[in-house]
C-alpha positions in Angstrom: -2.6 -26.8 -88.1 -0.3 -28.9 -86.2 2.3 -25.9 -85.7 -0.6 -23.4 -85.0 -2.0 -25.7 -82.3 1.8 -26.1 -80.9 2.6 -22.4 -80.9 -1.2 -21.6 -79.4 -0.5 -24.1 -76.7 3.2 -22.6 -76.2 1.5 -19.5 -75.5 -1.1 -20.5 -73.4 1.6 -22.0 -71.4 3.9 -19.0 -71.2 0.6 -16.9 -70.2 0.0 -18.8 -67.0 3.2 -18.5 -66.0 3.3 -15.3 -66.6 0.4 -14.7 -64.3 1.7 -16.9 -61.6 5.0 -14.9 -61.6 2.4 -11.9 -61.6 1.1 -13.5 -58.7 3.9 -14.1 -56.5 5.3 -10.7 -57.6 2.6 -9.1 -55.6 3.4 -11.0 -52.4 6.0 -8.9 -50.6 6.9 -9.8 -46.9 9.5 -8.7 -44.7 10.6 -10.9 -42.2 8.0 -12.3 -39.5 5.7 -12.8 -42.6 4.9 -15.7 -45.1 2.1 -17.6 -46.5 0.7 -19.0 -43.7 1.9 -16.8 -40.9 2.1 -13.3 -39.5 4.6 -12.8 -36.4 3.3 -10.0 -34.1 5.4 -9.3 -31.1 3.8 -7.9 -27.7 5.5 -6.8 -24.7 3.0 -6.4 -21.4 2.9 -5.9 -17.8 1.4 -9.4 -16.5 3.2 -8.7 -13.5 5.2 -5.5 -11.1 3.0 -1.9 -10.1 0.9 -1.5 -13.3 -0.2 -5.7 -13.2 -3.9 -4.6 -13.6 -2.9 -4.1 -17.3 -2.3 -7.5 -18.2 -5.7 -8.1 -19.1 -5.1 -6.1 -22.3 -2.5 -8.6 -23.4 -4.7 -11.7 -22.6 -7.2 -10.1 -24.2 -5.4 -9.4 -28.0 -4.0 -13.2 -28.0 -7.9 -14.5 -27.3 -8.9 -11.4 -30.3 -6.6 -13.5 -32.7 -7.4 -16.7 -31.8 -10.4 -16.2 -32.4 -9.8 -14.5 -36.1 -7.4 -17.8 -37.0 -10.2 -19.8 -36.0 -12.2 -17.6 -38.4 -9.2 -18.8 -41.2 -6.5 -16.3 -40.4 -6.0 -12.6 -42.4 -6.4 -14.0 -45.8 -5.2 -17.6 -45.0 -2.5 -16.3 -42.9 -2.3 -17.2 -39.2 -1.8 -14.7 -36.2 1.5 -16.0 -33.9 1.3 -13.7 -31.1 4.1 -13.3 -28.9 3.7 -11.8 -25.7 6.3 -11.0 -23.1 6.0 -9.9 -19.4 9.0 -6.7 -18.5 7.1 -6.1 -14.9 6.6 -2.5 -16.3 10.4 -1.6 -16.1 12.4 0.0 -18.7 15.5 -2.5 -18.5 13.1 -5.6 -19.0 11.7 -3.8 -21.7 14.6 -3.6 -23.5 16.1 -7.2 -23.4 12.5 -8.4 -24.2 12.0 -6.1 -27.5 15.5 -7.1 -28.2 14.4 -10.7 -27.7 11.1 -10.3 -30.0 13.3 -8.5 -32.7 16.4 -10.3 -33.0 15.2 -14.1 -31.5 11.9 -14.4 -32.3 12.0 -12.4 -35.7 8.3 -10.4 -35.0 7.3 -8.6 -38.1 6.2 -5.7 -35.5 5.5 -4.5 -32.1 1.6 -3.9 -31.4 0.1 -2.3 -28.3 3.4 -2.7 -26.2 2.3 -1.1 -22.9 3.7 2.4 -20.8 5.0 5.2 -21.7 8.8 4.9 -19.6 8.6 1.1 -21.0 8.4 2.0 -24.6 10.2 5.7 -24.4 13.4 3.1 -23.8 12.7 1.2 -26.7 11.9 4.0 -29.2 15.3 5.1 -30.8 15.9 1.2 -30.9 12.4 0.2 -32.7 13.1 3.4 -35.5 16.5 2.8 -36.2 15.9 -1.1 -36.9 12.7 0.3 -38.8 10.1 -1.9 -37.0 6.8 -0.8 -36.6 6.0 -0.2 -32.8 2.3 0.3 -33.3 -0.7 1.4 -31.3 1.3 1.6 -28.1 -0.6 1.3 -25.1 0.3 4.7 -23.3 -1.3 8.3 -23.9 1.9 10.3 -24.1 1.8 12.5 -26.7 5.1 12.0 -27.5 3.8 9.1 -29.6 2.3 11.1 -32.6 5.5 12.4 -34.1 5.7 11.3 -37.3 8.9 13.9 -38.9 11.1 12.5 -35.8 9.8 8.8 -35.0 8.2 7.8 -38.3 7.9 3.9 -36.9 6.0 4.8 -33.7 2.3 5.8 -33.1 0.3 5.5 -30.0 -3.4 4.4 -29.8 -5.9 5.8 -27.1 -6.1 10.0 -26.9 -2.7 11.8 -25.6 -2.6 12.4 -21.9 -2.4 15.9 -22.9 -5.2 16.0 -24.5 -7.5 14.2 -22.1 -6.1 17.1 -19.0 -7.1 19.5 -21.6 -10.4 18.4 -21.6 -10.4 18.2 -17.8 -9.1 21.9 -17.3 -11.5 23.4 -20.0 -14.3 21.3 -17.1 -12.7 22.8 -14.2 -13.0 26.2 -15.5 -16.1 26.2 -16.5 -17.9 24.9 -13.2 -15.4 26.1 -10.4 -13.7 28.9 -11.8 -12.6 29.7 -9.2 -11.0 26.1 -8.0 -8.1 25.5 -5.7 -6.5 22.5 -7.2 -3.8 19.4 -6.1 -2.1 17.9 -8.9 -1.4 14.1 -7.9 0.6 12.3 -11.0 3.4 9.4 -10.9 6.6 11.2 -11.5 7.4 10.2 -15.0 6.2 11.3 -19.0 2.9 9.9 -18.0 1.8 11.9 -15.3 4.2 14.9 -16.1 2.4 14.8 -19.6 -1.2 15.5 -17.7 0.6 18.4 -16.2 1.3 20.0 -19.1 -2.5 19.9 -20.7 -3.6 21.7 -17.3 -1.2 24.0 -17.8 -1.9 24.8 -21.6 -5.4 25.5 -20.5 -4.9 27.3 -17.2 -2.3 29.7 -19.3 -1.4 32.5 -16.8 -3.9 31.6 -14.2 -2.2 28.5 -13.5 0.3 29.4 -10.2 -2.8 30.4 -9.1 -5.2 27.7 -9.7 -2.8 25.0 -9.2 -1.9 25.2 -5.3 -0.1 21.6 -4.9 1.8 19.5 -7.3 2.7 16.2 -5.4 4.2 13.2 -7.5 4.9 9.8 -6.6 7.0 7.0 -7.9 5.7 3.7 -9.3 8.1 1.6 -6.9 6.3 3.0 -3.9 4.3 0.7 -2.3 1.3 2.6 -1.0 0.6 6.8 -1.8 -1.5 7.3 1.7 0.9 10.1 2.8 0.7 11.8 0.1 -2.9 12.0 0.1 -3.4 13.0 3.9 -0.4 15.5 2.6 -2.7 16.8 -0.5 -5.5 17.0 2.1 -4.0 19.7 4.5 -3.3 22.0 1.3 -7.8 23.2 1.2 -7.5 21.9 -2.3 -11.1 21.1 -3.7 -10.6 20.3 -6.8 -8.2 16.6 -6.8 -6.6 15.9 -10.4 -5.5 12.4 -9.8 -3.3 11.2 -12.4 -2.2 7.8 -11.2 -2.2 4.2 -12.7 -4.9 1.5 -11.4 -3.1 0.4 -8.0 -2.5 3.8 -7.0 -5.5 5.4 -8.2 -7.7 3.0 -6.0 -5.4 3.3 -3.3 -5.8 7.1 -3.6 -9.7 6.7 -3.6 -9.7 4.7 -0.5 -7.8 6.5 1.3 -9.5 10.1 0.9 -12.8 8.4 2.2 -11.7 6.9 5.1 -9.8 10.7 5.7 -13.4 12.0 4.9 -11.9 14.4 2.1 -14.4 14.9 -0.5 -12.9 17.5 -3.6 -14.0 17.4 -7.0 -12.4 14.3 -7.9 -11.0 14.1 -11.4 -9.4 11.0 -12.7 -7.3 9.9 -15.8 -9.1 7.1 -17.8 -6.5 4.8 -17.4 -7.9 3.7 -14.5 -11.6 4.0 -14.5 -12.0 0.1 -14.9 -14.5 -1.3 -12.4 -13.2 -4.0 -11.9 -10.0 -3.2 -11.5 -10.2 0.3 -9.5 -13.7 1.1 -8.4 -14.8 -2.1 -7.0 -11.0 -2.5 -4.9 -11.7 1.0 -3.4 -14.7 0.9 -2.8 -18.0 1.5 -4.8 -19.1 3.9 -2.3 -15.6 5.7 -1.9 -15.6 6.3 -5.6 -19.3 7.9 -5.8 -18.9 11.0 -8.2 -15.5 10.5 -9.3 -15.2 12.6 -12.5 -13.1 10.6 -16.0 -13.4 11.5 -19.7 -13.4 8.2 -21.6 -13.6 6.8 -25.2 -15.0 3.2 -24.8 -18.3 1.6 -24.0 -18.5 0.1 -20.7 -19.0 -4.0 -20.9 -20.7 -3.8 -17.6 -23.2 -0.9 -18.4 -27.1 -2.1 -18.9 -27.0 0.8 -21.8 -25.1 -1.8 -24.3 -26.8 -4.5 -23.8 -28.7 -4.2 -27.1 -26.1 -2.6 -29.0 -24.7 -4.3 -32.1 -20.8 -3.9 -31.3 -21.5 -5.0 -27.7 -23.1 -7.9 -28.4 -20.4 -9.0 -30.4 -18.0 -8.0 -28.1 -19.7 -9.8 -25.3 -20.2 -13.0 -27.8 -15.9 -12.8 -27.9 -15.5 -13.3 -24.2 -18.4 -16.2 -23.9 -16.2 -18.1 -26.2 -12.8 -17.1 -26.5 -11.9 -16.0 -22.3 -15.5 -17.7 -20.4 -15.2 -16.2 -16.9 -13.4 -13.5 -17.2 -14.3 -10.2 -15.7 -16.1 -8.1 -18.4 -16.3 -5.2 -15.6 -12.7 -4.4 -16.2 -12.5 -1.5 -18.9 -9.0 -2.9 -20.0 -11.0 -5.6 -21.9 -12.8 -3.7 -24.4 -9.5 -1.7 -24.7 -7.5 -4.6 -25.6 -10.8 -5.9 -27.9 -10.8 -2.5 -29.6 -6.8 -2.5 -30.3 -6.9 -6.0 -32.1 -9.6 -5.2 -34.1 -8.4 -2.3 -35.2 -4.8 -4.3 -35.9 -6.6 -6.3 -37.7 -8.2 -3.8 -39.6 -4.8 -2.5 -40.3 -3.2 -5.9 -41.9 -6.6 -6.7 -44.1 -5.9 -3.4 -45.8 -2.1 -4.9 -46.2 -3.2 -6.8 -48.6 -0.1 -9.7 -49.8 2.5 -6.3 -49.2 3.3 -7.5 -45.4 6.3 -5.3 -45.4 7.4 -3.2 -42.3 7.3 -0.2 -44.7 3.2 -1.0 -45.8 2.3 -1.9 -42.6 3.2 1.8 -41.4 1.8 3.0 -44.5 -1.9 1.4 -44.0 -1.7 2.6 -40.2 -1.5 5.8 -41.1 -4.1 6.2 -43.9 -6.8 4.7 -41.4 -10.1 6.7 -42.3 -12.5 6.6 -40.0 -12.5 3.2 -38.3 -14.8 2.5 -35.8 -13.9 -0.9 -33.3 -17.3 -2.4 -31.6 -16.0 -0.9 -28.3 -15.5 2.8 -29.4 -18.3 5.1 -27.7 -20.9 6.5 -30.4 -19.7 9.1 -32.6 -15.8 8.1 -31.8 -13.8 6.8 -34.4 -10.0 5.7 -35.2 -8.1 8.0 -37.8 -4.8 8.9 -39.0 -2.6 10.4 -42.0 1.0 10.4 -42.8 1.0 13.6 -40.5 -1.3 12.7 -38.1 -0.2 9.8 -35.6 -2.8 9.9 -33.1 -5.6 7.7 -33.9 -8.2 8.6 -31.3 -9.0 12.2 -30.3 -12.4 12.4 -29.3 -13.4 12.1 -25.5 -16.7 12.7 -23.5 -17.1 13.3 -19.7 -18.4 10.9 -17.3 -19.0 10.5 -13.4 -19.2 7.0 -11.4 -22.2 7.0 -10.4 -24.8 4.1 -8.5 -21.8 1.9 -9.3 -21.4 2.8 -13.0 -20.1 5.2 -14.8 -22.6 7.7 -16.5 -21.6 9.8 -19.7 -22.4 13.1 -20.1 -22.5 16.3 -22.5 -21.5 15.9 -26.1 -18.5 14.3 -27.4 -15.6 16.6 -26.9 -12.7 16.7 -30.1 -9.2 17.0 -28.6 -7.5 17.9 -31.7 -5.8 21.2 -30.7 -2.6 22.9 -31.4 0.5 21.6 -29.7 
């Protein structure tokens, strides 16, 4: 009885550990990751031509305080490190390096441009480190054969000028239209989406292509310029300074074109209200995200969390700007990303569980919008629906429009 007792306790003993060493065996991290911590780097624009973005940075760290304070993603605490590179390419590159090779981040989430992070692609792949849900439409973003580490977030630029030239066509058919965009992938990516649409009818639709560069310090010329040309139909693809700059100016010049405007910059409080509420009456956007400052959320479930976030977690802060719920919707949908993780918080899973996201849908998403992805599809949002500024909001329209076409 003795020796039966010994040997049952002998393996009682050897079964425990053999389900600790289970245990641990299932805990896989790479590095930026542990027990009690996961490493996230960020890089932003808190200062230089596209500032206005900041928000979206301040935004993400308040997200992730607020989900440590809630005990972390499954004990483990957020460490959110976010850089400034002023929105130019050389700073972008010494502060990823800086992120990567200093600070050890287990990834890169919702880094923001599309010249900014274009420098740091190659780099990101070939160290395999996950540069995830950039903050930049460029289409270039959802290539998962070539760049298997990077995917973008919001819908393509592409996509969204598709969307626009499908509008144009079918209420002014017969349009004369001035292309304003900042000379880089950006704005030369909206280009292309009129063009895919426009087909042959294009050199004749499109009678002025004017482009500006980010380091100028006021586009005024170019709008009198785009002015003389008898364009009525204005596709202004410019980033929050320039777009309200653009806005001012073609009221005070009286000019008064179908306005069309990317939706990078239909924030209110960041574009609108600096240009003038009345100046940017009718202006024409597609978007994806509920507006924080719109009476028509107020009773809505993911709004009223949303708007619970910023009483606590950033009091004061200015719930008009649209770069908010962007930055809201982002984290969450991070965080989404790194619950499905599990104890595997490897570079390698982490890319995995990003792209085998199945309809997700972020408190700040517009109705019937949703966040998806597969190992072949690395754009997680592509779904838009036309809106126009109007009375000092903006006011949705028609149904919700699918940009998943054929590149």
């Amino acid at each position: 009885m003795i020796r039966l007792s010994s040997r049952l306790a002998a393996l009682s003993a050897a079964a425990l550990l053999l389900s600790a060493g289970s245990a641990l065996a299932q805990k896989k991290y790479d590095t930026g990751a542990s027990d009690t911590e996961i490493k996230i780097g960020n890089i932003e624009a808190y200062s230089g031509p596209a500032s206005a973005y900041g928000i979206i940075g301040k935004t993400e760290e308040a997200y992730f305080k607020m989900i440590n304070d809630q005990g972390g993603i499954k004990g483990r605490k957020i460490n959110f490190i976010s850089y400034d590179d002023g929105y130019s390419p050389p700073k972008t590159v010494e502060q990823t390096r800086k992120l990567v090779e200093s600070d050890e981040v287990l990834f890169i989430f919702n880094p923001l441009g599309t010249p900014t992070q274009t420098a740091v692609q190659k780099y990101l792949n070939a160290k395999k480190v996950p540069q995830l849900f950039i903050a930049s439409g460029s289409s270039k973003w959802d290539d998962a054969k070539a760049f298997p580490w990077t995917m973008g977030y919001q819908p393509s630029y592409r996509s969204e000028a598709r969307i626009f030239a499908k509008y144009i066509l079918a209420t002014k058919p017969d349009a004369k239209v001035a292309v304003f965009y900042a000379n880089d992938d950006f704005g030369k990516d909206y280009v292309l989406g009129l063009k895919d649409i426009f087909g042959d009818k294009a050199s004749k639709l499109i009678i002025a292509e004017e482009s500006y560069e980010n380091s100028e310090p006021t586009i005024d010329s170019h709008i009198v310029k785009l002015k003389g040309t008898g364009a009525d139909v204005f596709v202004n693809i410019s980033t929050p300074k320039f777009a309200a700059q653009a806005i001012k100016k073609m009221h005070e010049i009286g000019w008064k074109p179908m306005h069309l405007m990317t939706d990078v910059s239909i924030s209110i409080g960041a574009v609108m209200k600096p240009a003038g509420l009345d100046a940017s009456e009718g202006v024409l956007s597609a978007g994806y995200l509920k507006d924080a400052a719109d009476p028509q959320w107020k009773d809505d479930a993911g709004m009223k969390k949303f708007m619970a976030f910023v009483d606590k977690y950033m009091p004061g802060a200015n719930v008009t700007d649209a770069n908010m719920v962007y930055g809201y919707s982002a984290a969450q949908t991070m965080v989404h990303v790194l619950e499905k993780c599990g104890d595997d918080l490897t570079r390698a899973n982490i890319m995995k569980q990003a792209a085998s996201i199945e309809k997700f849908v972020p408190d700040t998403l517009l109705p019937g919008i949703h966040v998806k992805t597969s190992a072949t599809d690395f754009a997680p949002i592509e779904q838009l629906k036309m809106m126009k500024f109007t009375n000092g909001k903006w006011d949705l329209f028609g149904d919700v429009l699918s940009a998943e076409t054929e590149r």
